[in-house]
C-alpha positions as CSV (number, residue, x, y, z in Angstrom):
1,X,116.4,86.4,34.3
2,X,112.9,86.3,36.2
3,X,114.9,84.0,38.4
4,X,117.2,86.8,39.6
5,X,115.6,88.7,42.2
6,X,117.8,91.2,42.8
7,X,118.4,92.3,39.6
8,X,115.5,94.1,37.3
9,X,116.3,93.5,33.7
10,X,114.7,95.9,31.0
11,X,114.5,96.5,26.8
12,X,116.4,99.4,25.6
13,X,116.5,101.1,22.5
14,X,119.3,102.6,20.9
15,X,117.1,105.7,19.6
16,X,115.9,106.3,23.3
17,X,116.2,109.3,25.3
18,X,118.3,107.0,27.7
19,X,120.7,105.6,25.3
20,X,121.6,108.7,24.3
21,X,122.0,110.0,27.8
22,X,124.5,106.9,28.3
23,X,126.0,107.5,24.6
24,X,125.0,104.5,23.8
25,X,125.3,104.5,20.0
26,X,125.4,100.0,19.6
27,X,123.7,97.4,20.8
28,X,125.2,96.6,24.5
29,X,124.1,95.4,27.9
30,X,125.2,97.3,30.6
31,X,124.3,98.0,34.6
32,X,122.1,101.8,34.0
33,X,121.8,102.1,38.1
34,X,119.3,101.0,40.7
35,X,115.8,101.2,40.8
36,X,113.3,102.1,43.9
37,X,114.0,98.8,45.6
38,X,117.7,99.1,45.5
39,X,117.9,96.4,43.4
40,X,120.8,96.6,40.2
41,X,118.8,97.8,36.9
42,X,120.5,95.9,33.5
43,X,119.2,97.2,30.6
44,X,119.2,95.7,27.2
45,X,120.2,97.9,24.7
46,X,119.8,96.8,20.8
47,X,118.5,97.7,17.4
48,X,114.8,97.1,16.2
49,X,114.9,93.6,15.1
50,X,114.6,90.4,17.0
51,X,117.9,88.7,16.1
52,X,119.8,91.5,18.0
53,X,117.3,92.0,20.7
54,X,117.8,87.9,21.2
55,X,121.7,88.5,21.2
56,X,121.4,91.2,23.8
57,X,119.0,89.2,26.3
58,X,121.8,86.4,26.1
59,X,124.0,88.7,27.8
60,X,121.2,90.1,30.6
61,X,120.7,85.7,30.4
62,X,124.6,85.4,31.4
63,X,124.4,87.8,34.0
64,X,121.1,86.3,35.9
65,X,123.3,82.8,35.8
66,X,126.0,84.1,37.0
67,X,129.0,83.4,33.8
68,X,129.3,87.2,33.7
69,X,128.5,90.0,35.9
70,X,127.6,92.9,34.0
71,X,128.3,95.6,36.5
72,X,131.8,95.1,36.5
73,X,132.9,93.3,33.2
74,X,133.7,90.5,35.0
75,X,134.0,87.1,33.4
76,X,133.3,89.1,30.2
77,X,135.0,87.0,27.3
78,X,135.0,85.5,23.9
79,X,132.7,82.7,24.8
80,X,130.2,84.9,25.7
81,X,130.4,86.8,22.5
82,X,130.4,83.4,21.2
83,X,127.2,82.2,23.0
84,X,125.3,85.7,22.2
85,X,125.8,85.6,18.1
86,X,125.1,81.6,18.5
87,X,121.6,82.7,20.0
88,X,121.4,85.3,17.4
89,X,122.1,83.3,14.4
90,X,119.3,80.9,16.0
91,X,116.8,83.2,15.0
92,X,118.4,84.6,11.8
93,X,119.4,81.3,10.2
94,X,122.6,82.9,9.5
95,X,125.2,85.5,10.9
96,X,126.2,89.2,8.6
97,X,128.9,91.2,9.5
98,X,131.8,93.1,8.3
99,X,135.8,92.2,8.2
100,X,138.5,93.8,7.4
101,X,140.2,91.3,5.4
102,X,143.5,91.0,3.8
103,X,143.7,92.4,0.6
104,X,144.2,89.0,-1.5
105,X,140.8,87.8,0.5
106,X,139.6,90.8,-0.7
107,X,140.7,90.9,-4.3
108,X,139.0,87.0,-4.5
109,X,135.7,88.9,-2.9
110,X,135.5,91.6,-5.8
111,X,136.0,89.4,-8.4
112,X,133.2,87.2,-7.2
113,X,131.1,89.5,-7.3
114,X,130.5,90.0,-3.7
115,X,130.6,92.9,-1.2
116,X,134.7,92.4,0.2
117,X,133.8,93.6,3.8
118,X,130.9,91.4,4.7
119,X,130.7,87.9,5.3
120,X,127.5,85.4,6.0
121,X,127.7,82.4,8.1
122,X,125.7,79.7,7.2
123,X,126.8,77.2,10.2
124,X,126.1,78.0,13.8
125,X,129.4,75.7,14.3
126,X,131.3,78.4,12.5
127,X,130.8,81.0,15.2
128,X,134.1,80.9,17.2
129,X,136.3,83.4,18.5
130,X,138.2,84.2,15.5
131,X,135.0,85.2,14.1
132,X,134.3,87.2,17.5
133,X,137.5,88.8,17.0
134,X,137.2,89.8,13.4
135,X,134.0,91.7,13.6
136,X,134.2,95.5,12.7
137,X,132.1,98.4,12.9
138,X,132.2,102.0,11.6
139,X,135.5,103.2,10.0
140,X,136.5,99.2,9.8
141,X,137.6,99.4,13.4
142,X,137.1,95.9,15.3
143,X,134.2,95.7,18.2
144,X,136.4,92.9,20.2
145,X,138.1,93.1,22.3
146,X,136.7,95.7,23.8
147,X,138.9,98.9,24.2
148,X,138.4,102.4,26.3
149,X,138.0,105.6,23.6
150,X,142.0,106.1,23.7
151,X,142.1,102.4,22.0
152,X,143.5,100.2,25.1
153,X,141.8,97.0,25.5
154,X,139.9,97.3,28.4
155,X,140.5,93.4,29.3
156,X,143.9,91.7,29.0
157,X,144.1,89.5,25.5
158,X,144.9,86.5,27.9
159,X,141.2,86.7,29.9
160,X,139.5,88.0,27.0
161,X,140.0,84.8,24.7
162,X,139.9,81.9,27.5
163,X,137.3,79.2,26.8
């Protein structure tokens, strides 16, 4: 990113003043304007802990090289998903989210003993985009693809899950 002099890349917090202005309520980069230069402003927007502050800075990463441009979504995909929770699980040694699986997975789950909505990955080679693509947040309602508030994906299935 210090490499890209046109673009000024900055830390965001999801409690800020300017998330909430944006209603930014999850960790995402996005383009938040220009600054006094005229140069594009990409700010980093992620929870207080280093793992998700390291998956966000992938994505400002992707943008300064060029795989994505943040500004207008495009070359957005999968595989950079794929690339950001790789980074993240760098840190972490592992991966935690929540599914929504099918109710025998989830029958096995309970009587295991174990919460039925969240898995662990123990394997950076086990971060694909079926994992991408299973992630859920709030109310069990999948993150990826992404999708406008009426529900339609904001990027065609087809572009979405090229590799």
């Amino acid at each position: 990113m210090r490499g890209d002099a046109t673009t000024e890349y900055r830390y965001g917090s999801l409690g800020s003043k300017e998330a909430k202005g944006l209603n930014v309520a999850s960790p995402t980069t996005l383009s938040t304007g220009t600054n006094a230069r005229g140069d594009g402003v990409v700010t980093m927007f992620s929870e207080n802990n280093m793992g998700n502050t390291i998956h966000e800075q992938r994505h400002g990463g992707q943008n300064a090289r060029n795989e994505l441009n943040i500004a207008t979504g495009a070359n957005y995909g999968v595989a950079e998903e794929i690339g950001a929770y790789r980074a993240q699980y760098s840190w972490e040694g592992k991966l935690e989210y929540r599914e929504r699986p099918t109710a025998d997975i989830m029958l096995q789950r309970v009587r295991a003993g174990q919460d039925p909505t969240k898995v662990t990955i123990n394997n950076i080679g086990q971060i694909t985009g079926a994992v991408v693509n299973s992630i859920v947040g709030p109310g069990f309602i999948p993150i990826y693809p992404p999708r406008n508030a009426a529900g339609v994906l904001i990027i065609p299935l087809d572009i979405w899950n090229r590799n």
